[in-house]
N, C-alpha and C positions, 0 to 999 in steps of 0.2 A: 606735555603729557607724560615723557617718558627721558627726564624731567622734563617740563617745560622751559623753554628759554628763558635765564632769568628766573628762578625757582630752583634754592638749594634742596637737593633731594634729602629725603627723610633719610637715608640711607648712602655712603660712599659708594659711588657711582656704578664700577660694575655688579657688587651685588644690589643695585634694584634694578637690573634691568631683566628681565624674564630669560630662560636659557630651555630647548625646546620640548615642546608637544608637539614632535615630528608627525607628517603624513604618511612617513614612508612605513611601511610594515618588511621584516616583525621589528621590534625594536629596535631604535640606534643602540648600539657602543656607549659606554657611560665616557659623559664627557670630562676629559681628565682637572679640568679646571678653569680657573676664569682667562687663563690666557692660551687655551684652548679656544675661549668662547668668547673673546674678544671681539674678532668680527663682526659676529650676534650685535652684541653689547653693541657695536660700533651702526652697524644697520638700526637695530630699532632706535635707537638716540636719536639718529637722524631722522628717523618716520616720523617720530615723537615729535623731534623739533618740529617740523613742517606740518605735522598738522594742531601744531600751538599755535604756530602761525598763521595757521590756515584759519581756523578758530578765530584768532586775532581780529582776522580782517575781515570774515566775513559776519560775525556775530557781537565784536565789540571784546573791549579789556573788560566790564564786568563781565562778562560770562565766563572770558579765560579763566577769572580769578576764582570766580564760585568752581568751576569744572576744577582745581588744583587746589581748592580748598579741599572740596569733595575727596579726592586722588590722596592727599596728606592724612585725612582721617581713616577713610577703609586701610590705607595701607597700616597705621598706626593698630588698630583697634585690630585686624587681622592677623599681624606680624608677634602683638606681642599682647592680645587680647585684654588690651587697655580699657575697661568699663565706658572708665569717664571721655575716649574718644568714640564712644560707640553710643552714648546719650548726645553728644555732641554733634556727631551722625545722623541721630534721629531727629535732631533738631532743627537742623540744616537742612534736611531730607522736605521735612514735613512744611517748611516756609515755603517753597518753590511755588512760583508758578508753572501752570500747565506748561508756558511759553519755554520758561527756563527747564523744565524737566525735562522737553524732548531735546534741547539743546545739550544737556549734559548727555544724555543718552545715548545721542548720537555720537558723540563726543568718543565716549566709550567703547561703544559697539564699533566705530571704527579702526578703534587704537585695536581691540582685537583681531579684527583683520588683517591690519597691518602688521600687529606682531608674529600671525600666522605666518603672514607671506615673508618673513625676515629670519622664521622661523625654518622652512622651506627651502630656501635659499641657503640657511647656513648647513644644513643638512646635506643638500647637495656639493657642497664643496669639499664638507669631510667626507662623502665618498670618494669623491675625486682624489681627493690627498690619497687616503686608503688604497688606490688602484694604482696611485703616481708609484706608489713601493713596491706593486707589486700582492699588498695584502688583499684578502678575501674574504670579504666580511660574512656573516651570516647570513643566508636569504639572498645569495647570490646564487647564478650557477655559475661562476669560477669555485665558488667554496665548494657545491654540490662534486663536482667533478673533482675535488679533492677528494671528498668523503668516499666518492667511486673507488678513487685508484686503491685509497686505503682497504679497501673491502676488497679489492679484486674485482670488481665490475667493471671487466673492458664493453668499448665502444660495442660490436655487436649486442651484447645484451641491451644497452641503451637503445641501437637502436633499432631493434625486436620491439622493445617497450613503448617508441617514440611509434611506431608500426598500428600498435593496436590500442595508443590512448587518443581520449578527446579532451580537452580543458577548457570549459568556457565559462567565465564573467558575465553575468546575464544582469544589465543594467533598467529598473524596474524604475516605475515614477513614482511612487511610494511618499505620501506628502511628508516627511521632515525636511526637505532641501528647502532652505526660506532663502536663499536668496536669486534675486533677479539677474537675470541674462546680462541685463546692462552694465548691474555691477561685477559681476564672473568678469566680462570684458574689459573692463578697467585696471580690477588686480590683475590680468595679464598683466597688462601693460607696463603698470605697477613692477613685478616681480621679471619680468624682461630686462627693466632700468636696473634692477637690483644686483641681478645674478654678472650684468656687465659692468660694475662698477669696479672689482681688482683689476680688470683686465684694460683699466684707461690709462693711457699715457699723458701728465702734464695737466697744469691747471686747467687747463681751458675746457678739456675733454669733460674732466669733472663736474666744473661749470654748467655746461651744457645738458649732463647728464641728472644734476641734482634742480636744474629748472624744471627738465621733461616732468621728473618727480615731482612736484609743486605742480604744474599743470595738473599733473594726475590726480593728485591727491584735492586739487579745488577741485577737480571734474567727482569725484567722488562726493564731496562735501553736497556739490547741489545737486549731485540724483538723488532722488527720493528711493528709499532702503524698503520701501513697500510696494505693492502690489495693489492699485487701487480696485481692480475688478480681480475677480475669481480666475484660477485658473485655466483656460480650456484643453482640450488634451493635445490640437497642433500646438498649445503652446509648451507643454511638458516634450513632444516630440521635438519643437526645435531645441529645446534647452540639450539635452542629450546629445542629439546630435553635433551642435556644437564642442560638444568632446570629443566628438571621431575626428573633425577639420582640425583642432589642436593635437590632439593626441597619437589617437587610436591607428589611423590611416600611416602615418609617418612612423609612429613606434612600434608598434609591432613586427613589421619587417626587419626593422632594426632589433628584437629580439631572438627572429628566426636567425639572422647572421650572427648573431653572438653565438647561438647556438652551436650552429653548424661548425662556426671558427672553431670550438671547444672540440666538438665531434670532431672535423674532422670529413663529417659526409653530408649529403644532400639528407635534409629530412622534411616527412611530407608534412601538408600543412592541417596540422591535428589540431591549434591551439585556435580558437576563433569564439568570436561573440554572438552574446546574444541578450535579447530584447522580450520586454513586458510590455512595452510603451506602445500604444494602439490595440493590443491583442489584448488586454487583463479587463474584462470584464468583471470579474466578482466584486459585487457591489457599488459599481459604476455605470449607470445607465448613461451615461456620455458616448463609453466607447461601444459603437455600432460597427457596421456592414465597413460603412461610407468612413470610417475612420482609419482600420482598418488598412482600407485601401490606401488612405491618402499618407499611414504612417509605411506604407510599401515607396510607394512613389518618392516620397521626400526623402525614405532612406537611397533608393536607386540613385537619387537625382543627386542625392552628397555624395554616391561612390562613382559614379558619371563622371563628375565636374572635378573629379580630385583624378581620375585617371586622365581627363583631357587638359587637365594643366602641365600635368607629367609629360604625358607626350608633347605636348606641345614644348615645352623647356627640353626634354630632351630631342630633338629635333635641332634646337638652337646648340644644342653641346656636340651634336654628332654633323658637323660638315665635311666626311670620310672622303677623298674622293678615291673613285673607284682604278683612274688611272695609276694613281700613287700604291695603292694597296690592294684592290682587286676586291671581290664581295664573292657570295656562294650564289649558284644559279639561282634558288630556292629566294632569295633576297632580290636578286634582281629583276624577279619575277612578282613579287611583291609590290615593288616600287612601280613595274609597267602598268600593274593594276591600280596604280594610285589616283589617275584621272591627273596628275600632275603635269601636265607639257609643258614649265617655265624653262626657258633655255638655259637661265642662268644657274639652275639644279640639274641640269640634263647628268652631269658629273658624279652628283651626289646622290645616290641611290639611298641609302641609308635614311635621307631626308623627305625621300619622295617617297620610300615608305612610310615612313610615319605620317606625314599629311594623307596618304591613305589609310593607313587608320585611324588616325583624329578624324577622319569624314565619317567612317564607320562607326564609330564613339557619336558622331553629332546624331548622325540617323538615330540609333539606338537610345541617345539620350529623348531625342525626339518622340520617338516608338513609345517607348516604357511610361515616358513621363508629360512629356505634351508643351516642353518647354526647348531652347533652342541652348546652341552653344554658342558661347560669347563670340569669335572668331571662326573664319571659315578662309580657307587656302584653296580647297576646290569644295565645291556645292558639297552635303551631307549624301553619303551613297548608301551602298544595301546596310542595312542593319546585322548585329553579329546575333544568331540567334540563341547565342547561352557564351557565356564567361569564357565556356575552355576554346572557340573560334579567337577571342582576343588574347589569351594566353599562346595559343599557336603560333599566332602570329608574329608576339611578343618572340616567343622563341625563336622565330624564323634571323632575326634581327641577332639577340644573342649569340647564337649559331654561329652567326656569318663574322664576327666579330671576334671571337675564340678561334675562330679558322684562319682567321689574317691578322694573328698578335694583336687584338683590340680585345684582349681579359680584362685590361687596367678601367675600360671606358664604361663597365657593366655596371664597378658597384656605386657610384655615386647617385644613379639613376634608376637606371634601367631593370638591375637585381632586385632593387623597393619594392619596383614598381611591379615585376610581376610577381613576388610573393605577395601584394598586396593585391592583385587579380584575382591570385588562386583560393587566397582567404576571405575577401569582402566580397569577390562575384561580384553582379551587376544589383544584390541587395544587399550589400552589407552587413546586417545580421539578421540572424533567423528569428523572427517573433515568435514568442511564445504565445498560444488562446489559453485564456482561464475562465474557468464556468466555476459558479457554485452547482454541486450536486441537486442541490434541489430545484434548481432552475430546469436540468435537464431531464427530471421527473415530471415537470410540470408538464414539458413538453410531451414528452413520449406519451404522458394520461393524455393529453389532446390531439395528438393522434389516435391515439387508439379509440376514445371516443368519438369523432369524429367517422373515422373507419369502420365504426362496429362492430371490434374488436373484443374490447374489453373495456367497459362503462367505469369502473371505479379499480382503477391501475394503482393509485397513491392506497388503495387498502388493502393491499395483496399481501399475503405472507413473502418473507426473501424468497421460500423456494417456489411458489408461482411464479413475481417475478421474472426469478432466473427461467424458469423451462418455457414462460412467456417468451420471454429476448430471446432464448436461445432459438424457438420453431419460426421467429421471427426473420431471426441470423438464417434460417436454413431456405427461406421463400425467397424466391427472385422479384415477385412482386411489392413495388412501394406502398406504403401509406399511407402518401398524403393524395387524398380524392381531389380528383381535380376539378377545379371552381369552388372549392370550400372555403367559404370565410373562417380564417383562423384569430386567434387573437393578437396584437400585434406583436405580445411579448416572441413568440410560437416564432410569427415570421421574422423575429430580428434575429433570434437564436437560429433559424434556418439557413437563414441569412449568409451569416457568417461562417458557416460552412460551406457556402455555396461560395463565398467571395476567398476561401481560403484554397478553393478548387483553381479558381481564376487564377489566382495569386501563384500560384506553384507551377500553374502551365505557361504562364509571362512571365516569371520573375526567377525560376528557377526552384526544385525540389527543398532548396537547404533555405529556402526563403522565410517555410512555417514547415515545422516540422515536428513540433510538440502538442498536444493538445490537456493540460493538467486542469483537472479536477479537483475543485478544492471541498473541503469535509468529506472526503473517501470514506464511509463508513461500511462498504458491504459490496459485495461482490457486483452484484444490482451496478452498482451507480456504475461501475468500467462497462460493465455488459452495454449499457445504456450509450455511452460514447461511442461506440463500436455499430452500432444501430443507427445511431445520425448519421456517422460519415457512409453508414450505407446507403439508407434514405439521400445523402444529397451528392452520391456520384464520389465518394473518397472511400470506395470497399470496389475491389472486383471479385468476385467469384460470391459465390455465397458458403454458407456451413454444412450446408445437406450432405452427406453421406455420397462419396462416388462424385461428388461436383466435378466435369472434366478439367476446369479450372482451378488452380489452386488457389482460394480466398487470398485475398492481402488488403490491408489498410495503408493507407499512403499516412497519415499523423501517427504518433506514437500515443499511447492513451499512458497518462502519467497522473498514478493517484498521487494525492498529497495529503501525506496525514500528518495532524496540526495538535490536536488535546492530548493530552497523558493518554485516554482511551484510545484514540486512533492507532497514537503509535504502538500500543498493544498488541493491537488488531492487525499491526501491519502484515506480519507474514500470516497469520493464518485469512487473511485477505487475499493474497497474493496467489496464497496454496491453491484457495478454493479459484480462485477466478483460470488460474494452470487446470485446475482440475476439470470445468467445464469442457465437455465435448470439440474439438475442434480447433479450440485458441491456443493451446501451443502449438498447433500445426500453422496458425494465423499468424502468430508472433514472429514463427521462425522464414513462412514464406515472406515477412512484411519488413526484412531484415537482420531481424534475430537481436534488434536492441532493445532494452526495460529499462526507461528511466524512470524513481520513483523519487519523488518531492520529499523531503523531512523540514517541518515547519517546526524551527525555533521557538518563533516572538507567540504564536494563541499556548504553546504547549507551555512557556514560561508562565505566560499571563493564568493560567489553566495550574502549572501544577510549583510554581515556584523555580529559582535557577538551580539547583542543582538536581531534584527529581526533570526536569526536562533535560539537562544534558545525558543524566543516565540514564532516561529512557530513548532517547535518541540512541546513547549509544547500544541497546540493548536491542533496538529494531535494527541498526544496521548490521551486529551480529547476526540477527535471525536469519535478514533477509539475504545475506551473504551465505551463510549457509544453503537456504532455500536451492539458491539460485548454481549452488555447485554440484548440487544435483539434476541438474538440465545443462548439461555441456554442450556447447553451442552458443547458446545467449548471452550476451554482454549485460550483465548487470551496472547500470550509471546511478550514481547517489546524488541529487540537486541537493544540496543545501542550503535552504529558504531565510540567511544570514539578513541580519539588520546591522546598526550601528552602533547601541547598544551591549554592553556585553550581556544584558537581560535578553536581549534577541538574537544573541549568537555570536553578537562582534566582539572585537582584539582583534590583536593582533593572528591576519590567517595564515600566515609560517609556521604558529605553534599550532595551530587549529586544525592543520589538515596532519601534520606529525601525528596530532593525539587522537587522528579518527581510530579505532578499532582494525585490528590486524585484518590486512584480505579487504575490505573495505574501500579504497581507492584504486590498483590495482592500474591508475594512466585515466582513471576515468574518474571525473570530478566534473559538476557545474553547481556554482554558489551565485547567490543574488550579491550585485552591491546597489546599495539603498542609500537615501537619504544625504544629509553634508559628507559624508565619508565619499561619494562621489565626486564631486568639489573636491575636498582634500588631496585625496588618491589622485585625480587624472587631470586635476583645471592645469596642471603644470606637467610639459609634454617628459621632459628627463623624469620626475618624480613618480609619471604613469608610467613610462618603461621600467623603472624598478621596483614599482609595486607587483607588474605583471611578471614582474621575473622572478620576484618571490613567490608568488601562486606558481608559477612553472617548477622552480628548485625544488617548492614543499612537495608536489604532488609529484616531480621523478625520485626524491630522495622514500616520500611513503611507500614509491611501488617497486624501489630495487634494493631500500634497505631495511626495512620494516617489514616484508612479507609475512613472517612464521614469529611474530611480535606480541606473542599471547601473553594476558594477564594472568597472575596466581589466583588460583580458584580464592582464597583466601583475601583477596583485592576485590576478586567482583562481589564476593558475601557482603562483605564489609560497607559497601556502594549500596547494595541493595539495602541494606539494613539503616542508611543514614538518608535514604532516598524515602523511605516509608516516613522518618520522623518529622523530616525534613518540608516534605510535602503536607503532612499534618500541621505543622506549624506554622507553613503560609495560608495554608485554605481557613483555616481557625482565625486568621485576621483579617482577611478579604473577602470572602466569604461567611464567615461564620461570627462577625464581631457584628453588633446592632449598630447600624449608623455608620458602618464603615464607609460606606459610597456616599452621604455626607460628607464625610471628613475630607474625602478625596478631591469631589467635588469643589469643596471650599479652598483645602489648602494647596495646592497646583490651581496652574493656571488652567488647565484644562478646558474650561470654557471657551477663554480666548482666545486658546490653541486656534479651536476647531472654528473662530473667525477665521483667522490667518489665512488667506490665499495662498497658499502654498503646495494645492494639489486642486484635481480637480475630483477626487473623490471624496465623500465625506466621513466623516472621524467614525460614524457609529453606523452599525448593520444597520438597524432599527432606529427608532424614530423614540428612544428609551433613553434612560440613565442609567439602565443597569451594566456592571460591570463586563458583565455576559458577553453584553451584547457591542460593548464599545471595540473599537478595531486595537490590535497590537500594536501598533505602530504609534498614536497619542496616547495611552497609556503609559508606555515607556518614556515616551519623552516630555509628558508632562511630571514625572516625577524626577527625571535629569535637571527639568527648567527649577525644579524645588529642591534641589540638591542635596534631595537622600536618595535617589537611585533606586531606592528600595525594589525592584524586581532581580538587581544583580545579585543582592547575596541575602535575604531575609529567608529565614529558615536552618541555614548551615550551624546556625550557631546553637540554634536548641537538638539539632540533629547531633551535631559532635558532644554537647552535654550530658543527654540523654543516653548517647554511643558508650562513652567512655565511662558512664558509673559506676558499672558493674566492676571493670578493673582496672580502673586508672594508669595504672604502669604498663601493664601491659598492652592496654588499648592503644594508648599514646604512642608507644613506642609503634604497633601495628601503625596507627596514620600517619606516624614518621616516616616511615620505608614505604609506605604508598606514596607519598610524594617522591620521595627519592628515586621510585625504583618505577613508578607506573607514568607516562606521559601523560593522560586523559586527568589523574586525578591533579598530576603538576599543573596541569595548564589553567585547569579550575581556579583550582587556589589562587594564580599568578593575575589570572583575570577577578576576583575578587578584590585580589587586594591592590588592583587598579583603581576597582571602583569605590572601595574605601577611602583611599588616600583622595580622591577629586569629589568625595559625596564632603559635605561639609554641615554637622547634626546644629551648629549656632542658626546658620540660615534658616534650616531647616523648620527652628523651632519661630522664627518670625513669619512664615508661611505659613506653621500651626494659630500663629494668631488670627489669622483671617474667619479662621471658623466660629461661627456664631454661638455654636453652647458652649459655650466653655468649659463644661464637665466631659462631654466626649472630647473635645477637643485634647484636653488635659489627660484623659485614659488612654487613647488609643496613642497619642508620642508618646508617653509613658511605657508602655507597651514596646512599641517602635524602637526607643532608645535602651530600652534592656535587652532586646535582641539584638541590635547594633553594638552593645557591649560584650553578648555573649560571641557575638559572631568573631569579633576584635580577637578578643581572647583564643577564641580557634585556633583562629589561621596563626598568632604568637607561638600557639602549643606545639602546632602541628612544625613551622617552618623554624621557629626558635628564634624566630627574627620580630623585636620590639618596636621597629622604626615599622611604616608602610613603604612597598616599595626597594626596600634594603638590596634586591636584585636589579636595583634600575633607577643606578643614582641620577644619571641624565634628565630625567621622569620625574623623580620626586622631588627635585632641587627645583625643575619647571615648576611645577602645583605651588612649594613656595613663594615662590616671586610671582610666577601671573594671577594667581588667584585672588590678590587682592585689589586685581584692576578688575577682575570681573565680580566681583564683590557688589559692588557701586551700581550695577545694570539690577542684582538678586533687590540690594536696597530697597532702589527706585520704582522697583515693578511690587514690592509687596506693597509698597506705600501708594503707586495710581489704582491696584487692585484694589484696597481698602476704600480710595477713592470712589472708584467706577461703581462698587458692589454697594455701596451706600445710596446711590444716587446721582452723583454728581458726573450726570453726563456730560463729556466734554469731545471735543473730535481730537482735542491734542491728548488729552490723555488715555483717549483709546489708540492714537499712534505712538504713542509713549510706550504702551504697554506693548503692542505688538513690535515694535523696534528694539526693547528690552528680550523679548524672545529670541526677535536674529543676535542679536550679541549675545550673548548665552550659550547659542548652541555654535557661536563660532567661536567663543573662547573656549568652551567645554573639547569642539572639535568630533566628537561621537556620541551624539546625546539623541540619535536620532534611529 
């Protein structure tokens, strides 16, 4: 494959082998050369080889032969845009059978994988190298804490800042992750073999090691890369979670002490996850009550069984005895409590505490979740009734340990273990609830109808409405009449506050602690969150004037505004809902923290990419402002990121740098979505240093970036190419005849939204209209057609249009905003990512699929003179001709791999042409949708 054994490559060896589309953020290091990247070179060869052979044997020598015929011509026809290999192409393409097509496909879609994880691997070693010196690469915090000393930022001020921030990665099931559990599980195992192979001594080691690999890679070959049934949402929840047991649980701690090593001091633990998965309702009738609950329980029941392993291992590491070294009262008091009378521990206190608390762990695993512990030393005893009793205890242990020279026996174990207590609790992460607004209107008119209250609630003006909610907020009495039959939407939405009430009093406060709102359009819809949790027991006190109790809400009510209007709206939304009688008293007795949502992917999809990042940036301005005039309050920014750079993704090192001055401030929570989950975290070292880059960016935004304002003459300028800009996309997507045709036709889009890949589905509605289709397909059915087009169309008639009036002068103006402004660098930088990996030849075979061929022919037409205009921009603006020119590493990758994934774009326009004629087949509808998983895993962020 990569050559195949036996097959002279089209190319002298190391340059065709692919060199990385790293996982790791922000950017590698450009790599200095081919024996730099030799290794690479050296890893994928042998993937390549092994799964030639794999092929070989399991599918026969013609198929090897066709799949490396195939491999010889895309690369040909790619590399050096050879016509006559590209009819050749279609030649070949077009003979297959159904049989032979998914064989190639798979073929392909695997070697992407495989180059991924080879990819991965080599990336981690040159950090390693990188650390062996001493060096501090970017997006580390050893480099952060260089930038510190240079600035004068001693340790107290860090850690003040580490005092009053929160960071958390809130992991969403968001359908572009296509691939299966089975196979995640495999590339470990895979990438385990990989990362151990410098470190073997001697044939034999090797040997041994390059079978395991062959094993693996047949175990790959006959899993099936599909999902034959729908997703359900325990299955999205176990998928997830399966990255806490690899990752999450073991690396994070291992962050905290990188930390603190830098520091210096103990710091508390600010940095923690959180969760969509069970709790995201909007437009997902799956996730209920009973979901919910059982994505509580499963999360408990993986942070249980990862602390009872722990103790249990360390138990086996700690046979202290007491005579030898002595213990503190407080420990040996511990251990009398342990139920433990074996005589042959009588000595080992240390041990016999821990078997009482591994009994205490079983109980509680018991309690919470209804399942047992593998192992028992003495029967399961009292249950801990919240985190910080096991933490205590934990420490009790610590303690005694520090007191009688045993520092050395903490960190290998026992120090993990209880920053991972203090940070996962006994739920591991805090679910997020998502409601669309209008659901919660629905409810509240049926209450009130019901009540006889107010008959027609959905036709009120905002300010009835509000002065409705608000006398409603001031009455002690409920709502809901008791014995009324409600509808059953009514009682699931009820439901689920009532089960979030449960959830918080067994599971711990920080369990669900969010409650967002999605289409925030008006003061109303927050007023309305505010009034359920009253209705169902999560408000104490009420709003009335003189109440001797002071109201609070136990969830945080977090708009989320998503269209170019929303984000408009945001603060004088914000104003108004401050401004209502009572709720900044509410806010502040109920904590004093605002988190509010900024959705990326409907405001791209809505106003084009660069009108959405600058209205983004211009809500977080406002509402930073807003919010400094209520001191007290912690204002938090969620950033609602995709995978995509059309939905907010790149690299987040440059991402959280370029938020707007005052803006971050220690407080950040951003989604991660889609394969970029997979990439970032399926590998435990590569999830530690992706999280260490979201930690670096966001202490370096909030101690060196604070007073980081832009020239009034920057943000005009923004505004000015944001109006044209937004013009330009809505005039093709909206405003061209037939455009949702075209779309329709040329992306696979339809397909997509077969794809088991979520368990929600593609579109609000039961429509075709653009409107109404979800962000998330959208964007990635235009990644699978490889024009991207959400990442950069519009820029290019914006800077056009910008610059007519005075060419010199303008030019030079968008010069120095790049040079001089972060927000508009990172733009560009992220552009001309998706340039360099959009590919307009594809593009236009994907245009053939569409039936009129007059529209088909205007709107790429269209398409490709803005892709021309756009090109030319980003040349004007950065002076840089090649794509990429900051990020040779990157674009030396795109050349080389791009023409293995070439071959999957082929084969998928060609079964689409197939499937959309007629010719229904079962292989060529798994053809197509196994063309999709390779795609979005050589692409790597298409999702």
């Amino acid at each position: 494959m990569l050559p195949w054994p036996g097959t002279p490559p089209v190319d002298p060896f190391p340059r065709e082998a692919p060199v990385p589309v790293t996982a790791i953020d922000p950017r590698p290091n450009p790599i200095a050369g081919p024996a730099d990247a030799q290794p690479l070179f050296e890893d994928i060869r042998l993937l390549g080889q092994i799964l030639g052979d794999t092929v070989r044997q399991q599918e026969g020598e013609q198929t090897f032969e066709l799949i490396e015929a195939i491999r010889r011509l895309s690369v040909t026809f790619q590399r050096k845009a050879d016509v006559e290999a590209g009819r050749d192409l279609d030649t070949l393409l077009a003979r297959l059978s159904p049989k032979e097509t998914v064989s190639v496909i798979r073929a392909f879609t695997y070697f992407s994988h495989l180059a991924n994880l080879a990819e991965d691997c080599h990336q981690l070693r040159r950090q390693a190298d990188l650390e062996a010196v001493d060096a501090h690469p970017e997006g580390s915090l050893a480099h952060s804490f260089d930038l510190f000393a240079q600035a004068g930022v001693r340790a107290p001020a860090i850690e003040r800042a580490l005092s009053r921030s929160l960071v958390s990665p809130v992991l969403t099931a968001h359908p572009t992750e296509v691939q299966r559990k089975s196979i995640l599980d495999a590339e470990r195992t895979i990438a385990e073999l990989l990362a151990a192979r410098p470190t073997l001594r001697g044939a034999r080691a090797r040997t041994r090691n390059e079978t395991a690999l062959r094993a693996s890679i047949a175990q790959l070959w006959q899993t099936r890369l599909l999902r034959y049934s729908k997703l359900a949402v325990r299955d999205e929840i176990e998928n997830v979670l399966s990255y806490y047991r690899a990752t999450f649980l073991h690396e994070i701690p291992r962050l905290y002490a990188e930390l603190e090593e830098l520091l210096g001091a103990r710091v508390p633990s600010f940095f923690r996850m959180g969760s969509w998965i069970g709790g995201d309702r909007d437009g997902n009738p799956n996730v209920t009550a009973e979901t919910l609950l059982m994505a509580v329980r499963l999360q408990a029941e993986t942070a249980l069984r990862h602390y009872l392993t722990e103790v249990h291992e360390l138990g086996a590491e700690l046979p202290v005895s007491n005579t030898l070294v002595g213990s503190t009262q407080a420990l040996r008091d511990l251990a009398d409590r342990s139920g433990d009378d074996n005589p042959h521990r009588a000595d080992e206190p240390y041990r016999r505490a821990l078997i009482g608390i591994y009994a205490r762990l079983a109980a509680t695993l018991r309690k919470l979740t209804g399942t047992e512990a593998l192992r028992h030393a003495v029967a399961p005893s009292a249950p801990y009734s919240a985190p910080a009793e096991f933490v205590a205890e934990l420490r009790i242990v610590a303690d005694s340990l520090r007191s009688r020279h045993g520092s050395l026996l903490l960190g290998a174990r026992l120090s993990p273990l209880l920053r991972a207590a203090e940070v996962f609790g006994f739920h591991l992460a805090s679910i997020d609830l998502r409601q669309s607004s209008d659901k919660h209107e629905a409810v509240i008119a049926e209450l009130l109808a019901t009540a006889r209250v107010e008959p027609r609630y959905g036709s009120l003006t905002e300010d009835a409405k509000r002065a409705l909610l608000l006398s409603l907020l001031a009455d002690p009495r409920p709502l809901r009449v008791r014995n009324a039959a409600y509808t059953p939407q009514t009682e699931g939405e009820l439901a689920i506050f009532e089960a979030a009430k449960q959830v918080r009093a067994d599971f711990g406060t920080d369990a669900i602690r969010h409650y967002i709102i999605s289409h925030t359009e008006t003061v109303s819809d927050l007023l309305e969150v505010v009034l359920l949790q009253k209705e169902c027991g999560l408000m104490a006190g009420t709003l009335a004037p003189g109440e001797a109790t002071q109201p609070r809400v136990e969830l945080i009510v977090v708009p989320l505004f998503e269209t170019i209007g929303d984000l408009r709206a945001a603060e004088p939304i914000m104003r108004g809902f401050y401004d209502q009688p009572g709720i900044e008293a509410l806010i502040r007795n109920s904590g004093g923290e605002q988190d509010i949502m900024l959705g990326y992917s409907d405001s791209n999809k809505d106003g084009g990419y660069f009108t959405s990042n600058w209205e983004l940036y211009r809500a977080s301005t406002a509402l930073v402002r807003f919010y400094e005039t209520k001191p007290g309050l912690t204002l938090r920014l969620f950033h609602g990121r995709g995978g995509t750079v059309g939905r907010g993704g790149g690299p987040s090192y440059q991402a959280i740098l370029a938020q707007p001055s005052g803006t971050v401030k220690g407080q950040i929570r951003l989604t991660e979505q889609g394969e970029v989950i997979n990439a970032k975290y399926a590998n435990p070292e590569i999830g530690r240093r992706n999280l260490e880059t979201l930690l670096a960016a966001t202490l370096e935004a909030t101690l060196l970036q604070p007073h980081n304002e832009a020239a009034p003459e920057f943000l005009d300028t923004a505004a000015e190419l944001s109006v044209r800009s937004m013009a330009a996309y809505r005039a093709l997507v909206y405003g061209t005849a037939g455009f949702t045709d075209y779309f329709y036709s040329a992306t696979p889009i339809t397909e997509i939204a077969e794809l088991n890949i979520g368990s929600r589905p593609a579109s609000r509605k039961a429509t075709r209209s653009i409107e109404d289709l979800r962000a998330i397909p959208w964007g990635f059915s235009w990644g699978q057609s490889r024009l991207a087009l959400p990442g950069w169309f519009g820029f290019g008639s914006a800077v056009e249009g910008f610059i007519a009036a005075a060419p010199a002068e303008r030019i030079a103006l968008l010069q120095r905003m790049s040079a001089q402004w972060p927000f508009f660098r990172t733009l560009l930088s992220n552009m001309d990512m998706v340039l360099a990996k959009a590919d307009l030849g594809i593009a236009r075979r994907y245009c053939d699929l569409v039936p009129d061929r007059e529209l088909a022919q205007r709107i790429f037409t269209e398409i490709e003179a803005e892709w021309t205009r756009t090109v030319q921009a980003i040349t004007t603006i950065t002076g840089e001709t090649q794509r990429l020119a900051d990020n040779p590493a990157l674009a030396l990758s795109i050349i080389h791999r791009f023409p293995y994934i070439a071959p999957l774009n082929h084969l998928q326009v060609e079964l689409l042409r197939r499937w959309r004629s007629g010719q229904i087949d079962e292989k060529a509808r798994r053809g197509i949708l196994i063309s999709i998983n390779g795609i979005a895993a050589g692409l790597r962020n298409t999702g």
